[in-house]
PDB file of N, H, CA, C and O in Angstrom:
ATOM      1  N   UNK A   1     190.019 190.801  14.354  1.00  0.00           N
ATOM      2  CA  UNK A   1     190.322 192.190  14.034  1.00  0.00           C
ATOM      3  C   UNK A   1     190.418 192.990  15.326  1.00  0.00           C
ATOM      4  O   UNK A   1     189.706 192.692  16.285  1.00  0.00           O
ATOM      5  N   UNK A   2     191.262 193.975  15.369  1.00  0.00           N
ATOM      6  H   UNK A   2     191.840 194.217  14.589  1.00  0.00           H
ATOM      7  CA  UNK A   2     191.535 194.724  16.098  1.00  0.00           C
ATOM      8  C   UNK A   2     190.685 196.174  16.806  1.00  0.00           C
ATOM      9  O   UNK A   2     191.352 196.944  16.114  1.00  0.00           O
ATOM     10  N   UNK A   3     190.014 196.879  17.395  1.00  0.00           N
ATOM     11  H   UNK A   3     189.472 196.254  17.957  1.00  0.00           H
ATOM     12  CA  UNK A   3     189.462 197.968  17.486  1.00  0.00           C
ATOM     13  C   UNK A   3     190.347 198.981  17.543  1.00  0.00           C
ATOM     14  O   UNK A   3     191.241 199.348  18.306  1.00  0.00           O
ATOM     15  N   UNK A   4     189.820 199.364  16.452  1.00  0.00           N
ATOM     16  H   UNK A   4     189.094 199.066  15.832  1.00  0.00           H
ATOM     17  CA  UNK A   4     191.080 200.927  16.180  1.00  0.00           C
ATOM     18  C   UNK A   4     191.445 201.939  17.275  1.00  0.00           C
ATOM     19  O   UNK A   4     192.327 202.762  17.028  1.00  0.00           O
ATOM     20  N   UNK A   5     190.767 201.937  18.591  1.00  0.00           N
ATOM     21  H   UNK A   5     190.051 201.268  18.792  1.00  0.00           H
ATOM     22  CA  UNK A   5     191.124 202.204  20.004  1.00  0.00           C
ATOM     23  C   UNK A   5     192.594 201.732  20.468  1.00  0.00           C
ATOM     24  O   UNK A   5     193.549 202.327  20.968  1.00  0.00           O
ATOM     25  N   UNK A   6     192.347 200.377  20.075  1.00  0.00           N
ATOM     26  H   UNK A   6     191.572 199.894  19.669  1.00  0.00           H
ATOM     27  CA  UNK A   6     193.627 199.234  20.478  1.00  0.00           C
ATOM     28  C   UNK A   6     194.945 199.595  20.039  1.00  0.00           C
ATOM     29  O   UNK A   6     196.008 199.436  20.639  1.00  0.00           O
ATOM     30  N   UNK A   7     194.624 200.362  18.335  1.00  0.00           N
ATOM     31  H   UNK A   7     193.760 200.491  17.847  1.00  0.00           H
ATOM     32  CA  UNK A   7     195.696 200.882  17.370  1.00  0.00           C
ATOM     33  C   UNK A   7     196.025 202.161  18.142  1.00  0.00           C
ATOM     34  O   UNK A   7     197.189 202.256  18.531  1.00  0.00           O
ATOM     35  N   UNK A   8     195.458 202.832  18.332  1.00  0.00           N
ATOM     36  H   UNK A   8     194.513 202.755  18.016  1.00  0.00           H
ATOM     37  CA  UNK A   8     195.886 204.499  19.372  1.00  0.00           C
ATOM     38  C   UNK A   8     196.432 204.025  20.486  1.00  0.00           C
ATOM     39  O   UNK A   8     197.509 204.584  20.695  1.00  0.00           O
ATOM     40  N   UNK A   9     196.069 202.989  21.542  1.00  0.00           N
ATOM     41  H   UNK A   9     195.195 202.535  21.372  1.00  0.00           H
ATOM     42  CA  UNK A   9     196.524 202.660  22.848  1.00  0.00           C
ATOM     43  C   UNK A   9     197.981 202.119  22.319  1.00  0.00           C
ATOM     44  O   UNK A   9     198.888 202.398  23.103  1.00  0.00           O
ATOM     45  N   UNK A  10     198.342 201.478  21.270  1.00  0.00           N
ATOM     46  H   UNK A  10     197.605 201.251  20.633  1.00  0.00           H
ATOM     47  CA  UNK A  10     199.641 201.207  20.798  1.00  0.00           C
ATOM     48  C   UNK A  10     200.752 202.369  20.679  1.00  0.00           C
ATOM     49  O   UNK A  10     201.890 202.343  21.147  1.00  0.00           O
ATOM     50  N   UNK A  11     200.143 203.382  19.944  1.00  0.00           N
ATOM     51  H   UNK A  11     199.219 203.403  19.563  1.00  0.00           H
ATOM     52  CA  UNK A  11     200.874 204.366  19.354  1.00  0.00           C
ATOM     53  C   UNK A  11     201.035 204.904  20.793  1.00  0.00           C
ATOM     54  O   UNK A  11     202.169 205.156  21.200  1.00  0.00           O
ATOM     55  N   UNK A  12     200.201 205.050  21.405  1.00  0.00           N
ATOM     56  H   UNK A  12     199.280 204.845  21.074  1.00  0.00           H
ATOM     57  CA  UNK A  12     200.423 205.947  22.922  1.00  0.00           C
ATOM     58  C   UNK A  12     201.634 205.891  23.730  1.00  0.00           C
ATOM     59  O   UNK A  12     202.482 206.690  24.127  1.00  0.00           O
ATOM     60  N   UNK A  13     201.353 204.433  23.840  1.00  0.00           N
ATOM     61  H   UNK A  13     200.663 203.784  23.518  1.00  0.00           H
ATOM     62  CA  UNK A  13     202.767 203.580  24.638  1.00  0.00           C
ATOM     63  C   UNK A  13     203.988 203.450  23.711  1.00  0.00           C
ATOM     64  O   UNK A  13     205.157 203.251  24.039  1.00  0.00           O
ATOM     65  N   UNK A  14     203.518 203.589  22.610  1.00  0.00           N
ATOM     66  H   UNK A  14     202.568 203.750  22.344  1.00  0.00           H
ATOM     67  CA  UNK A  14     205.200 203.605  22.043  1.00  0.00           C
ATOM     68  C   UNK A  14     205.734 204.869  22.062  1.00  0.00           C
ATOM     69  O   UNK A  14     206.958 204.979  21.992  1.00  0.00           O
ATOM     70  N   UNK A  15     204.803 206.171  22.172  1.00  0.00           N
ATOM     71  H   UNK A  15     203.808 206.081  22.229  1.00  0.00           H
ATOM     72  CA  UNK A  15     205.567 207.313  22.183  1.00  0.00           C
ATOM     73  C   UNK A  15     205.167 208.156  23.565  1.00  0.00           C
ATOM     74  O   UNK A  15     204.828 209.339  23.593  1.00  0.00           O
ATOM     75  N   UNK A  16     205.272 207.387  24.538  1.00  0.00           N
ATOM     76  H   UNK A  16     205.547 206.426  24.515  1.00  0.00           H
ATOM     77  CA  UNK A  16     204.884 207.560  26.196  1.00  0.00           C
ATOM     78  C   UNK A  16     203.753 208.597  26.198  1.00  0.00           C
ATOM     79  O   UNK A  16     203.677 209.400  27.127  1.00  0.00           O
ATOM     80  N   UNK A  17     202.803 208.605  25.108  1.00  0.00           N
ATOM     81  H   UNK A  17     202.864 207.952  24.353  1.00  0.00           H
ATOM     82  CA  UNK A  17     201.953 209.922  25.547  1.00  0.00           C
ATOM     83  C   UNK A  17     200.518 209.266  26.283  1.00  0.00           C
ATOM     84  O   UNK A  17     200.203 208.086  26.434  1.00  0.00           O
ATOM     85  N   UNK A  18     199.777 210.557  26.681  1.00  0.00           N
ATOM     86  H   UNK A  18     200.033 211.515  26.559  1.00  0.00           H
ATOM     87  CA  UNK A  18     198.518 209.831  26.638  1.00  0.00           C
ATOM     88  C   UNK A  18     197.726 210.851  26.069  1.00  0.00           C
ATOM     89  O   UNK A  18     198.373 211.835  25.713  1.00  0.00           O
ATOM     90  N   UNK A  19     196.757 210.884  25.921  1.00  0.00           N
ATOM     91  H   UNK A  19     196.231 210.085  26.210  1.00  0.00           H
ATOM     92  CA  UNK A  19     195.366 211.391  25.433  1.00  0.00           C
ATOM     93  C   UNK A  19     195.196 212.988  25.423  1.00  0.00           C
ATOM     94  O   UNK A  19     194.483 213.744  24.763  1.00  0.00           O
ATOM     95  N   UNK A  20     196.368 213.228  26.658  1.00  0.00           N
ATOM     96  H   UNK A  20     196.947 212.614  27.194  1.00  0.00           H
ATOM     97  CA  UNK A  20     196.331 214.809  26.411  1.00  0.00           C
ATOM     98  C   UNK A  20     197.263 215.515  25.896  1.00  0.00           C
ATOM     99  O   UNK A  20     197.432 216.734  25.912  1.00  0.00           O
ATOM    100  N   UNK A  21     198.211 214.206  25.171  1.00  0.00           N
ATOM    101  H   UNK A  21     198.074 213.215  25.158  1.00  0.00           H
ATOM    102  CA  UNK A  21     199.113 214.913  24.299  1.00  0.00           C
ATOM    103  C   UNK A  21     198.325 214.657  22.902  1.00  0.00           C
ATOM    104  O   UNK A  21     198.712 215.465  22.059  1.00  0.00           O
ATOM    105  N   UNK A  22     197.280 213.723  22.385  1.00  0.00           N
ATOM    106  H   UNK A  22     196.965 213.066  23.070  1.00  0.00           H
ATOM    107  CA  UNK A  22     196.564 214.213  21.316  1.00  0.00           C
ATOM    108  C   UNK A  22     196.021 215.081  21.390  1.00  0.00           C
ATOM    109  O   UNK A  22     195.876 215.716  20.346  1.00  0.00           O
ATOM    110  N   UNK A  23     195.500 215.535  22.461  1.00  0.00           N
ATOM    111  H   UNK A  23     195.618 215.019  23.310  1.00  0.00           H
ATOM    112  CA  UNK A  23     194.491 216.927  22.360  1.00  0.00           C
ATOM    113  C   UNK A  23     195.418 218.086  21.807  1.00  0.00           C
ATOM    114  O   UNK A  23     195.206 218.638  20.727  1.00  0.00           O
ATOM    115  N   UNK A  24     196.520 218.415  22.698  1.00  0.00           N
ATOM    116  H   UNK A  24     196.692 217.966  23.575  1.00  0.00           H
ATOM    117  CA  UNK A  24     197.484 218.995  22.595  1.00  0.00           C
ATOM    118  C   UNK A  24     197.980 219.092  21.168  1.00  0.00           C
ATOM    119  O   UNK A  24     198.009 220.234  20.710  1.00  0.00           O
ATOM    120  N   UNK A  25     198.286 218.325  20.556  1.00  0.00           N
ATOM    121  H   UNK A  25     198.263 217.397  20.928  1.00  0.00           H
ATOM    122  CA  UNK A  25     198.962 218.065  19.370  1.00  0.00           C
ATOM    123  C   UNK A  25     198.225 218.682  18.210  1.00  0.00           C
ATOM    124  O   UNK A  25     198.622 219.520  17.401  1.00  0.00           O
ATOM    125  N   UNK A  26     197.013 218.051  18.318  1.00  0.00           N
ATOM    126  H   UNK A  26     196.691 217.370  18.975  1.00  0.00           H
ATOM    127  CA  UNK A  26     195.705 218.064  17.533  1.00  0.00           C
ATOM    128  C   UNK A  26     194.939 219.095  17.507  1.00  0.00           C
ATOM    129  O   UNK A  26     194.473 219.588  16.479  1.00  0.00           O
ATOM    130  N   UNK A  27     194.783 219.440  18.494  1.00  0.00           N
ATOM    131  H   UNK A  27     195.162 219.040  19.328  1.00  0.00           H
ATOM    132  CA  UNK A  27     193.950 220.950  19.016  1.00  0.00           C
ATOM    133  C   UNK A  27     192.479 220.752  19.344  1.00  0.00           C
ATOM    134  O   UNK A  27     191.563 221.518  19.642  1.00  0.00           O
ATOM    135  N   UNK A  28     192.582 219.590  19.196  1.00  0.00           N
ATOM    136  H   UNK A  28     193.326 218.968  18.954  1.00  0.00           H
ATOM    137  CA  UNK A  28     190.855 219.026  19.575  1.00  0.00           C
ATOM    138  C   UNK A  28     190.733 219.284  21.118  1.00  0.00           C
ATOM    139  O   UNK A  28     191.695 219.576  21.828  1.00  0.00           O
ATOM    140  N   UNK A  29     189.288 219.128  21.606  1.00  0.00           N
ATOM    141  H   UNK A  29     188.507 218.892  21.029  1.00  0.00           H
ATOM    142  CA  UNK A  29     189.116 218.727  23.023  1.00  0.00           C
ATOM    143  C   UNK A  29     189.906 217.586  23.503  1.00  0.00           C
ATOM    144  O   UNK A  29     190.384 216.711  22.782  1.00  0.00           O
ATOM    145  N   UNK A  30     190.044 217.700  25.311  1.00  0.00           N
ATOM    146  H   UNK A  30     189.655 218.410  25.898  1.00  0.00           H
ATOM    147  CA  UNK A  30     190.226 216.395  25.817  1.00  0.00           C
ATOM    148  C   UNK A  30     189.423 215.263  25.933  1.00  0.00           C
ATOM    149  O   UNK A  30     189.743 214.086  26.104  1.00  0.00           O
ATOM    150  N   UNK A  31     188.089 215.910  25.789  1.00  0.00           N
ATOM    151  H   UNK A  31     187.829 216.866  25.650  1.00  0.00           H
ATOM    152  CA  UNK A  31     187.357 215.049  25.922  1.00  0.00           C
ATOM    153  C   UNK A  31     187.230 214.074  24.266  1.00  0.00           C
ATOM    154  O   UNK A  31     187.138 212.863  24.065  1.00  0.00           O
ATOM    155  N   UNK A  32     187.268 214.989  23.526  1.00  0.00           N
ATOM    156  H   UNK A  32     187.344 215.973  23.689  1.00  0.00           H
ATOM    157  CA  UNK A  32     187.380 213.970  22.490  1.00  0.00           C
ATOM    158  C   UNK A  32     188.284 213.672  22.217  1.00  0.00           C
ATOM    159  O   UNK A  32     187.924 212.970  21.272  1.00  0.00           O
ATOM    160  N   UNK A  33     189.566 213.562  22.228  1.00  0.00           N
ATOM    161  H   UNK A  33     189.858 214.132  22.995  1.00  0.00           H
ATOM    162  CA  UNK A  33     190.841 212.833  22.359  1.00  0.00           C
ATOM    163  C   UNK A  33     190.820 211.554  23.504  1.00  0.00           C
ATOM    164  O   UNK A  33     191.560 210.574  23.421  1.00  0.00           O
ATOM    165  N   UNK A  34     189.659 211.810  24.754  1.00  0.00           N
ATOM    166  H   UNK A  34     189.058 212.606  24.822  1.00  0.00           H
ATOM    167  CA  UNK A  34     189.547 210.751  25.683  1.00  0.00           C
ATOM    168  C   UNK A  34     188.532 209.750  24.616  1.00  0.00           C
ATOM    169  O   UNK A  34     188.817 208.561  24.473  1.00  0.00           O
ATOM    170  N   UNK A  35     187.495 210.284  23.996  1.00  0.00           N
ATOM    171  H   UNK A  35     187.263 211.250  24.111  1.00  0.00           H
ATOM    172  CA  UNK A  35     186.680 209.563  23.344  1.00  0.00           C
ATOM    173  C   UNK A  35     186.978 208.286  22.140  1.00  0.00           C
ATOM    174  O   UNK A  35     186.561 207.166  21.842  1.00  0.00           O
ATOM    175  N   UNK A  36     187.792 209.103  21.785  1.00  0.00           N
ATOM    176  H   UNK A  36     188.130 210.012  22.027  1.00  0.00           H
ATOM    177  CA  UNK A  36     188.892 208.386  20.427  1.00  0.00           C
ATOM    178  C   UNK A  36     189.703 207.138  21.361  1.00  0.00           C
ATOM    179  O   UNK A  36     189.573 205.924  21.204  1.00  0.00           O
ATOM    180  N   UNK A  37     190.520 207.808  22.314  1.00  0.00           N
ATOM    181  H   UNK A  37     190.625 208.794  22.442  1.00  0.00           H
ATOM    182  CA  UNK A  37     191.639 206.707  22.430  1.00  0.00           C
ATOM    183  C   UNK A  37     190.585 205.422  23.634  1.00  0.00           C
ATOM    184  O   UNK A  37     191.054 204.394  24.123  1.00  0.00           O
ATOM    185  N   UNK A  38     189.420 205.842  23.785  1.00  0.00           N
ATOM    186  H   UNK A  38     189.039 206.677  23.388  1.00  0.00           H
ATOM    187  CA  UNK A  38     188.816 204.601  25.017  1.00  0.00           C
ATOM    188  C   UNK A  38     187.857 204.003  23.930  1.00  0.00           C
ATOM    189  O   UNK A  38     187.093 203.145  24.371  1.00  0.00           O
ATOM    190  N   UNK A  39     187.771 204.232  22.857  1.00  0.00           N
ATOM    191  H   UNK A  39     188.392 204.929  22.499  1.00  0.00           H
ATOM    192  CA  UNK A  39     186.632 203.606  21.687  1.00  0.00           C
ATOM    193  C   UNK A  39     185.278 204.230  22.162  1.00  0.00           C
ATOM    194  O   UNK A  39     184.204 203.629  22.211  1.00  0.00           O
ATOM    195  N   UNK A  40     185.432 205.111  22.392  1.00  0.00           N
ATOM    196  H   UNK A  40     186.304 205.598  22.351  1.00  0.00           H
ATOM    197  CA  UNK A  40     183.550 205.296  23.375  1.00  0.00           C
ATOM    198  C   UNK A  40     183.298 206.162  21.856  1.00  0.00           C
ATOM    199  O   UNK A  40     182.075 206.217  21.727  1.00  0.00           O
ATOM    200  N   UNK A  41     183.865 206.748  20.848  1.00  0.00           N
ATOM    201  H   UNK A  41     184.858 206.704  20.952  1.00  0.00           H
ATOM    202  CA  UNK A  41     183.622 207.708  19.526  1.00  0.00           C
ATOM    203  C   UNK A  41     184.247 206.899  18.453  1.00  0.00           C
ATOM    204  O   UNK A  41     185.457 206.675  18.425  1.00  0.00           O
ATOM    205  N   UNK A  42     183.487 206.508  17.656  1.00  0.00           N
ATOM    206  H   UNK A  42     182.504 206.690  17.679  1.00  0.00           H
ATOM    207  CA  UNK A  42     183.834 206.079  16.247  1.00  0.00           C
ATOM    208  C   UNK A  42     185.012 207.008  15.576  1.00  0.00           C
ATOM    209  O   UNK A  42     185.145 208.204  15.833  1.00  0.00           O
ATOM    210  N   UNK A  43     185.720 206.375  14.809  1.00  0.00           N
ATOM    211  H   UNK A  43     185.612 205.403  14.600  1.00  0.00           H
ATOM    212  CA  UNK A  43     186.641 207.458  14.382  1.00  0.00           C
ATOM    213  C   UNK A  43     185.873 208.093  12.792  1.00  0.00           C
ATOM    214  O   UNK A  43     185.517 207.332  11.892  1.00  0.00           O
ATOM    215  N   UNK A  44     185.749 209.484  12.738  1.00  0.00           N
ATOM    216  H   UNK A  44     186.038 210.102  13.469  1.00  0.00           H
ATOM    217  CA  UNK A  44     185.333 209.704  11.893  1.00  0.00           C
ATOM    218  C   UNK A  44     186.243 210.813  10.896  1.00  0.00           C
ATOM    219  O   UNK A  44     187.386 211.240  11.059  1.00  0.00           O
ATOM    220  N   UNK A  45     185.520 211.008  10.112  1.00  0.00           N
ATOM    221  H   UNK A  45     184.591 210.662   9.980  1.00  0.00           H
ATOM    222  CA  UNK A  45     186.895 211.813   8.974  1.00  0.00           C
ATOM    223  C   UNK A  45     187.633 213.024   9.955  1.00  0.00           C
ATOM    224  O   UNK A  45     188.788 213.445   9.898  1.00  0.00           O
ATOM    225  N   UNK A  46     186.767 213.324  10.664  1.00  0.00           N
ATOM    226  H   UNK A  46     185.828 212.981  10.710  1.00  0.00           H
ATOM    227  CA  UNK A  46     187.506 214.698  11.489  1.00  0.00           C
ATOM    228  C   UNK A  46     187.865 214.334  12.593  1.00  0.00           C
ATOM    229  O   UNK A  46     188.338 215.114  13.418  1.00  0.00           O
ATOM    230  N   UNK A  47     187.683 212.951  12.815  1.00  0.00           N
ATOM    231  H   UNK A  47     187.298 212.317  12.144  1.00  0.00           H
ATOM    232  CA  UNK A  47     188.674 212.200  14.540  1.00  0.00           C
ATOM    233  C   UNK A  47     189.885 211.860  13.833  1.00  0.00           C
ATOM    234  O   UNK A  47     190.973 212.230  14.273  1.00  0.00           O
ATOM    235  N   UNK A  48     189.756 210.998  12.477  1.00  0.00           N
ATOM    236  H   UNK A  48     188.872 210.697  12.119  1.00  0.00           H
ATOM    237  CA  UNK A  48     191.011 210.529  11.558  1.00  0.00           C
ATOM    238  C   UNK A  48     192.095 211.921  11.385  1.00  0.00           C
ATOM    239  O   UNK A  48     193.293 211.830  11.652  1.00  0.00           O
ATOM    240  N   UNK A  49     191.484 213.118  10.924  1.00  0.00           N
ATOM    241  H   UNK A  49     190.511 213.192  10.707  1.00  0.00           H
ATOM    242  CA  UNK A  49     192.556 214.483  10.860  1.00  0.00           C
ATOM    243  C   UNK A  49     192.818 214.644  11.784  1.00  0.00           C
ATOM    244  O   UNK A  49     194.045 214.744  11.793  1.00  0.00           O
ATOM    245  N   UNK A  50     192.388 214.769  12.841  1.00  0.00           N
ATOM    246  H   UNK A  50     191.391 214.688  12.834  1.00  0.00           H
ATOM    247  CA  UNK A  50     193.018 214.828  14.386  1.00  0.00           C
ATOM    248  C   UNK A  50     193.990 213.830  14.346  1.00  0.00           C
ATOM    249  O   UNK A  50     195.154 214.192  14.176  1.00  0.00           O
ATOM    250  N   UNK A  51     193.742 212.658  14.468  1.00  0.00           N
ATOM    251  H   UNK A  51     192.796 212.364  14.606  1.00  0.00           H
ATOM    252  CA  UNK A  51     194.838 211.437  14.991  1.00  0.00           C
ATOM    253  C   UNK A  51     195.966 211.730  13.668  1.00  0.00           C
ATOM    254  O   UNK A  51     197.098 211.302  13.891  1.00  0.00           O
ATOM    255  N   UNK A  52     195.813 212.223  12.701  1.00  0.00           N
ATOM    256  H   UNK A  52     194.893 212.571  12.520  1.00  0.00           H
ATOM    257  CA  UNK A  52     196.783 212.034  11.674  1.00  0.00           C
ATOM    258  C   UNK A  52     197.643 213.378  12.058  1.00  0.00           C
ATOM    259  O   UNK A  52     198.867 213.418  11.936  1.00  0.00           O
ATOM    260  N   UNK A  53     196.848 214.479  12.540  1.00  0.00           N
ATOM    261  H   UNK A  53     195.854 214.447  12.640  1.00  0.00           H
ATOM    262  CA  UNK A  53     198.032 215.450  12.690  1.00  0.00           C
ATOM    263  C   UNK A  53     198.259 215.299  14.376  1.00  0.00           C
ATOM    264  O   UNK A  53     199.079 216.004  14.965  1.00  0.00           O
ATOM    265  N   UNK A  54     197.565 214.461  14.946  1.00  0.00           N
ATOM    266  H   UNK A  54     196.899 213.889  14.467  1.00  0.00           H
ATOM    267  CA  UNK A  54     198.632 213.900  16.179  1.00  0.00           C
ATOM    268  C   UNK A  54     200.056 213.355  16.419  1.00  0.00           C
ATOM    269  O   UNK A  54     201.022 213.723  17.089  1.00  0.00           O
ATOM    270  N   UNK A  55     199.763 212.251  15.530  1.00  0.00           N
ATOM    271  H   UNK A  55     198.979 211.953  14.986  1.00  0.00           H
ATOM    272  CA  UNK A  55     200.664 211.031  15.353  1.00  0.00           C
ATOM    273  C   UNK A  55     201.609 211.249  13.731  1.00  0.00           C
ATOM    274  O   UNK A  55     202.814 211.060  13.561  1.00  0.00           O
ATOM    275  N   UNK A  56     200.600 211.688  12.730  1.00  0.00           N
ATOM    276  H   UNK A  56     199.621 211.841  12.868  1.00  0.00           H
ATOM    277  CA  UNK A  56     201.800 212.547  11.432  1.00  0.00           C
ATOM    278  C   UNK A  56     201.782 211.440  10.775  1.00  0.00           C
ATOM    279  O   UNK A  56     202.881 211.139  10.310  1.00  0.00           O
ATOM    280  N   UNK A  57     200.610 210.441  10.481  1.00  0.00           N
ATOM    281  H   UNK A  57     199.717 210.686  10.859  1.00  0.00           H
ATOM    282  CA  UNK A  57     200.363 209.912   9.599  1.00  0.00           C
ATOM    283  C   UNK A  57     199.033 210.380   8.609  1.00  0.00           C
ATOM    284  O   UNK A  57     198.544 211.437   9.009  1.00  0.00           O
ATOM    285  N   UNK A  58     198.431 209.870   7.537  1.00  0.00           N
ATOM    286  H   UNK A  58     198.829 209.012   7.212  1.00  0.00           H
ATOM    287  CA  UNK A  58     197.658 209.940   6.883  1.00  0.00           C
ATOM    288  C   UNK A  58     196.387 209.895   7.580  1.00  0.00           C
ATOM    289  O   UNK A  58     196.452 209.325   8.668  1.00  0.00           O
ATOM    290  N   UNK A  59     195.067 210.413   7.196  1.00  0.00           N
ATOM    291  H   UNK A  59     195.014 210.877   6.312  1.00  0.00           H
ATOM    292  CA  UNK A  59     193.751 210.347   7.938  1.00  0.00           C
ATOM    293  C   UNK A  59     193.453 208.845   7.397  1.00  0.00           C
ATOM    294  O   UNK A  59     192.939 207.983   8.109  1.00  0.00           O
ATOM    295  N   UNK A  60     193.808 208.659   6.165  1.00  0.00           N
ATOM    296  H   UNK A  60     194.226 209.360   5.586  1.00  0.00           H
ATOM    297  CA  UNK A  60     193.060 207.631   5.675  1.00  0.00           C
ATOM    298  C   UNK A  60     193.835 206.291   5.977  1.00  0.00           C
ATOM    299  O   UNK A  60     193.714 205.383   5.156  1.00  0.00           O
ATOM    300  N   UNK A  61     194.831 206.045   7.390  1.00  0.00           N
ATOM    301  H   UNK A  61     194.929 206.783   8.058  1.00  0.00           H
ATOM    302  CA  UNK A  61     195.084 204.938   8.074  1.00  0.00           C
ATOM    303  C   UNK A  61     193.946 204.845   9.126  1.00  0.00           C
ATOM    304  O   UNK A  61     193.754 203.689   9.502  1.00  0.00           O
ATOM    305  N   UNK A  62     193.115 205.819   9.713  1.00  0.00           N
ATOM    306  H   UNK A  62     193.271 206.758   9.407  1.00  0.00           H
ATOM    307  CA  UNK A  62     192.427 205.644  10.653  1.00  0.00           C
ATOM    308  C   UNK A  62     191.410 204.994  10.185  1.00  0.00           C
ATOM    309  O   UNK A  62     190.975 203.861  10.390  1.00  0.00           O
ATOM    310  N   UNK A  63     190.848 206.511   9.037  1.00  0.00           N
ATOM    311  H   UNK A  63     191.202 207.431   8.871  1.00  0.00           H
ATOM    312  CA  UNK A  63     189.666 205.856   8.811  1.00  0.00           C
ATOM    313  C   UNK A  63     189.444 204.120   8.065  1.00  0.00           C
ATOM    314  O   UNK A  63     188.398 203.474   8.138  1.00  0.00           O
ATOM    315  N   UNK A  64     190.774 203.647   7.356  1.00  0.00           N
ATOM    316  H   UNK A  64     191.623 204.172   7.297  1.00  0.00           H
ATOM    317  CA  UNK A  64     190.612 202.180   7.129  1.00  0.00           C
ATOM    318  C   UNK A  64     190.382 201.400   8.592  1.00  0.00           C
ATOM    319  O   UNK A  64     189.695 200.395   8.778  1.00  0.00           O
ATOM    320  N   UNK A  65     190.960 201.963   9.326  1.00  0.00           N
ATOM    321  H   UNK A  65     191.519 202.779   9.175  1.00  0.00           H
ATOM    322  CA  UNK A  65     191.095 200.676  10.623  1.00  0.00           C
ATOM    323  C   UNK A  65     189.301 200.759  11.058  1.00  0.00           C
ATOM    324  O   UNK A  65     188.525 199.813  10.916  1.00  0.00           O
ATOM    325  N   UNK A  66     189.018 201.805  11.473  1.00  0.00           N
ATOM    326  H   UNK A  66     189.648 202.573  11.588  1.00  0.00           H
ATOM    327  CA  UNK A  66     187.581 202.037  11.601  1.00  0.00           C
ATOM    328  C   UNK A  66     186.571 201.664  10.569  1.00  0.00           C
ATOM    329  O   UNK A  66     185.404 201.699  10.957  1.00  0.00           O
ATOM    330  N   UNK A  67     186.833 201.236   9.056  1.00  0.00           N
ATOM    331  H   UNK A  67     187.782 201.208   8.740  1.00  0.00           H
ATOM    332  CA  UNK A  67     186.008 200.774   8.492  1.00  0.00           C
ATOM    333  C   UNK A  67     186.124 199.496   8.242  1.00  0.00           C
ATOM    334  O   UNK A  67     185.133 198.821   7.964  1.00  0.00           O
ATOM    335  N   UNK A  68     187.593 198.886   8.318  1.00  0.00           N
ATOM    336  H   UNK A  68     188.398 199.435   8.543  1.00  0.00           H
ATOM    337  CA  UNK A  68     187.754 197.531   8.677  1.00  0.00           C
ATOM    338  C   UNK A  68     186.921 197.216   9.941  1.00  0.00           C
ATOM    339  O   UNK A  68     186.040 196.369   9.786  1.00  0.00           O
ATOM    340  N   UNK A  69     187.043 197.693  11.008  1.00  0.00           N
ATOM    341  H   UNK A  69     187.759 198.380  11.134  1.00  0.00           H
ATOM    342  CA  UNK A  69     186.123 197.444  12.340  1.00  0.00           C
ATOM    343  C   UNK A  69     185.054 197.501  12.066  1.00  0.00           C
ATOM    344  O   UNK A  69     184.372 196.603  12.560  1.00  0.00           O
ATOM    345  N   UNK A  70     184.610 198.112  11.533  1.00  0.00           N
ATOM    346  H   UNK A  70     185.164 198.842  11.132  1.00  0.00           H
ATOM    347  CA  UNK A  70     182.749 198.468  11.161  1.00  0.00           C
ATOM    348  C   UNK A  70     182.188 197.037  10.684  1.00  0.00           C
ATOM    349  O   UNK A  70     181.365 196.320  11.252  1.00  0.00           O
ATOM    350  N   UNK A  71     183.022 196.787   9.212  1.00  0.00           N
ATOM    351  H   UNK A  71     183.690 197.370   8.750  1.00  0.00           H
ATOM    352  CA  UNK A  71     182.459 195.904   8.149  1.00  0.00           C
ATOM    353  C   UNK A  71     183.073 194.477   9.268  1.00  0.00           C
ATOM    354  O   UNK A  71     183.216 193.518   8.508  1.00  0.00           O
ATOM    355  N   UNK A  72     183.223 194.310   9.838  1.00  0.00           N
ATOM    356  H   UNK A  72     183.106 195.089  10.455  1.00  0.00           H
ATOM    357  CA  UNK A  72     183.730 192.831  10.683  1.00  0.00           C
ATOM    358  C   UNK A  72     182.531 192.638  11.724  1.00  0.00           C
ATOM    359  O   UNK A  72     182.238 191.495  12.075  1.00  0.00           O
ATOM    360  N   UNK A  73     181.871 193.688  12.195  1.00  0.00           N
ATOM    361  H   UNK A  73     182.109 194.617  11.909  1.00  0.00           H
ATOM    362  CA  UNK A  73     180.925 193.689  13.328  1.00  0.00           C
ATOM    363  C   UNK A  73     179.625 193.201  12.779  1.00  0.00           C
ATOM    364  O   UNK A  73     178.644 193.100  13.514  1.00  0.00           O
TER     365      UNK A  73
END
């Protein structure tokens, strides 16, 4: 299984951003947009709404990848 970090570092490079275009996007801190995309912060329901209105998918793709990661550890 994958660490849902790994899944953001994907999306990053496919759409040349980095971390301070989630902040940006999202309206969150940088620092927690750094937290999210290096795995150092669990993704949680309000990291998942961030990354979903980052990237403009659903919250509840994050939070599966993060609970797939959880239940594997």
């Amino acid at each position: 299984m994958t660490p849902p970090h790994e899944f953001i570092a994907e999306e990053l490079s496919a759409r040349g951003w980095t971390h301070l275009d989630i902040a940006e996007r999202s309206g969150c801190s940088v620092v927690l947009a750094k937290a999210l995309c290096t795995g150092k912060r669990r993704i949680t329901r309000v990291g998942a709404v961030l990354l979903a209105n980052a990237f403009g998918t659903s919250s509840d793709l994050w939070l599966g990848l993060q609970k797939q990661w959880d239940e594997q550890a």
